[in-house]
N, C-alpha and C positions, 0 to 999 in steps of 0.2 A: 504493500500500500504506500503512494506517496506521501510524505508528511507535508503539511501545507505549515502549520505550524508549529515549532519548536521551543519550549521554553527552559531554560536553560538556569540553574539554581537563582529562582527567582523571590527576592525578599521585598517587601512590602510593609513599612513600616508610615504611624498618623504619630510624628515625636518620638516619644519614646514609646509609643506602643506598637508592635511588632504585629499586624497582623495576615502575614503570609510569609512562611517560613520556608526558606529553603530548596522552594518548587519548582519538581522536574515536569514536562508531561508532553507528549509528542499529540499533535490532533489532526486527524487524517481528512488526506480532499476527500470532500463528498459523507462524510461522515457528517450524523447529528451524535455529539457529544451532551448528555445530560450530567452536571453538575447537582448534586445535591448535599443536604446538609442542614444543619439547625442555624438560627440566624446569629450574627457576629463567628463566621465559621469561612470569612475571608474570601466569599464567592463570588462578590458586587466587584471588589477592590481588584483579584485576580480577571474579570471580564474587562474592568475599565484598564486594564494595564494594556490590553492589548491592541485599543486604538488611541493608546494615549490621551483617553480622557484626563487620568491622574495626573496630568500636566497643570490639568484646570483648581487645584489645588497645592499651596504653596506650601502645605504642610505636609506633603505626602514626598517620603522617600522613596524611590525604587533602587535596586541594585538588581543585577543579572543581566542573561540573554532572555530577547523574544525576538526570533528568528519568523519572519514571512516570506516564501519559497525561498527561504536560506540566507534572506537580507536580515542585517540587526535593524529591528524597528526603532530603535532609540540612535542609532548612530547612522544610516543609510537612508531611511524614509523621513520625507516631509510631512510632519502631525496632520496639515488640511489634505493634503493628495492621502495618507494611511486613513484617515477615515474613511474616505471615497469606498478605500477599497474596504475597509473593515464598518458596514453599517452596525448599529446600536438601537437597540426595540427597548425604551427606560420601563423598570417597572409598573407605572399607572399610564397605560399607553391609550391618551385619549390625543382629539383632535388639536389641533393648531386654533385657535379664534381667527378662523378666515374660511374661506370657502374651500370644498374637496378639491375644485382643480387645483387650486392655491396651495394647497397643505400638500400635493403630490409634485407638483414643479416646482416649488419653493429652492431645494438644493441645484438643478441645474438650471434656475435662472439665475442665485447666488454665485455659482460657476462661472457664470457667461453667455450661456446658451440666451439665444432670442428668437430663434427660428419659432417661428407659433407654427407650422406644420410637424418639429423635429418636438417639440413641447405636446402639443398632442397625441404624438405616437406614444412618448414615455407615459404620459397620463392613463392611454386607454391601456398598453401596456401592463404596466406595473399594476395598475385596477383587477385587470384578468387576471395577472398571478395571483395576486391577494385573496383571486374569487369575490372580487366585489362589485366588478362592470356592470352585472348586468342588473344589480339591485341599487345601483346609483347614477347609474350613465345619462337616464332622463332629469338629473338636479343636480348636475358640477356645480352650479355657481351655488349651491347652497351652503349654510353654516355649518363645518363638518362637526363643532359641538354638540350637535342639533341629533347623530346620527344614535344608532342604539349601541350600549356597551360594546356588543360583540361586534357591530360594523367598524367601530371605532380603532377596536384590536386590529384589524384587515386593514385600516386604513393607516394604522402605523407602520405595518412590515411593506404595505405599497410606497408608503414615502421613504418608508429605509431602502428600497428597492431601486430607488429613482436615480440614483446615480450609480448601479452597475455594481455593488460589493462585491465581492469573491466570499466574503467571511459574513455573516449576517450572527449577531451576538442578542439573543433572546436574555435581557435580566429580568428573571423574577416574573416571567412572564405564564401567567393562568387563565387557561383555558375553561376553568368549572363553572360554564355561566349558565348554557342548555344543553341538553344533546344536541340538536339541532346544530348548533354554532359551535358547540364543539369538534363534530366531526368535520365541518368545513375546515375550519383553523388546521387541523391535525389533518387534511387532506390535502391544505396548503403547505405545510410544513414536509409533509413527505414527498410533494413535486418538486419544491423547491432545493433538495438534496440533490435533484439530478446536477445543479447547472452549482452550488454552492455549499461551501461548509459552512455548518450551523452547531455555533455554540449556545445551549440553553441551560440558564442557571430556574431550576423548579424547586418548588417546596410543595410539590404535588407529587408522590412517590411513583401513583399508577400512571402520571404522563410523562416521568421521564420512563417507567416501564414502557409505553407504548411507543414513543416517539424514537427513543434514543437505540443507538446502535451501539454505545457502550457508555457504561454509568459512570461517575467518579463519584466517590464521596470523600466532603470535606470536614473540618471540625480542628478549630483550633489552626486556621493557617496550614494545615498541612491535608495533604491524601492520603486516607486510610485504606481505600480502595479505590482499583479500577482495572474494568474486566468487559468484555462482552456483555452484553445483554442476558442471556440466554444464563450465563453461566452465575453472576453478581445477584440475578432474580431467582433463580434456582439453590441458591445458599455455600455457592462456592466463593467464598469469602476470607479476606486475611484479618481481619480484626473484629471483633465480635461486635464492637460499637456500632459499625455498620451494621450487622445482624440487627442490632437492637433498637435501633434509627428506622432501618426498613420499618422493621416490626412494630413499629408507634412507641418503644417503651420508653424514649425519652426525643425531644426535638420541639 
């Protein structure tokens, strides 16, 4: 399997307090990686490392490698061209206060882009993957605040979408709104593997079960586990914490 990203003993500290120790972890093209773990267990801080959000904070140290097809992202990549390619889906993933076109061409008019033909295509585009087009196509100019929870969810990974990522970085992102919207979500998520790698940090056990191609668990800055799917859900496990995490006893 190719490794698209590489992290390389990566440390993460807010002053003096240390919250990501040490951390190795290879994440493969085309893979959905599920991150799991109890909260303050370093999983927000390890996501934002990788598009160098943690820039946007003066208190945050990092030390280490994060490797992007074998580039150091801290010493080779430019922070606005690394997001491009690494989009970010923030944990309460509602609309922009502007209208759905707006809130989906928003990054590639900031860009430059002004073609209203080449803005269109991205629009209807990125709508389609989200699986949204066809329940919003007749109200672009409307208030995408306006739209319902779950449309809203779609309508963040269409704007993450908008500028082309390679890496699409799900925090904290919950699907448990209906069946209904959840199967779309998670049937957007599984097409979206073919063309990109997908890191999703869940505090939902059964969707990083279903989504995920292999699990990590975290706790305390470090990786206690990480395995296949098949194998991490079936109870082939190195640290029993994980066992007990799965199994609700503490989290």
């Amino acid at each position: 399997m190719t490794k698209k990203i590489e992290i390389k003993n990566l440390n993460i500290s807010y002053g003096n307090k240390i919250v990501v120790k040490n951390l190795n972890l290879d994440i493969f093209q085309n893979e959905v990686l599920a991150i799991i773990g109890p909260a303050n267990s370093g999983k927000t801080s390890l996501l934002r490392s990788i598009n160098r959000m943690t820039d946007f904070n003066n208190e945050v140290k990092v030390e280490g490698k994060i490797l992007l097809d074998g580039l150091d992202i801290f010493e080779d990549e430019d922070s606005t061209f690394l997001r491009r390619r690494v989009g970010m889906v923030s944990p309460l993933p509602v609309g922009l206060p502007m209208s759905i076109k707006d809130n989906v061409t928003y990054a590639p008019r900031m860009a430059g882009c002004k073609d209203k033909a080449e803005l269109d295509f991205i629009l209807e585009d990125c709508l389609k993957k989200a699986a949204l087009w066809d329940e919003v196509k007749d109200r672009l100019d409307h208030l995408a605040t306006k739209l319902s929870g779950g449309q809203q969810q779609r309508l963040t990974i269409a704007r993450a979408l908008s500028h082309h990522p390679e890496v699409l970085c799900l925090d904290e992102f919950s699907i448990a709104i209906d069946p209904v919207t959840t199967m779309k979500i998670e049937a957007v998520l599984h097409e979206l593997k073919k063309d990109l790698t997908i890191i999703m940090v869940t505090n939902v056990i059964n969707q990083a079960k279903r989504l995920g191609d292999r699990t990590a668990m975290m706790l305390n800055g470090e990786i206690l586990d990480l395995n296949i799917n098949q194998k991490i859900f079936s109870g082939e496990i190195n640290d029993k914490r994980t066992k007990d995490y799965i199994e609700g006893v503490f989290g």
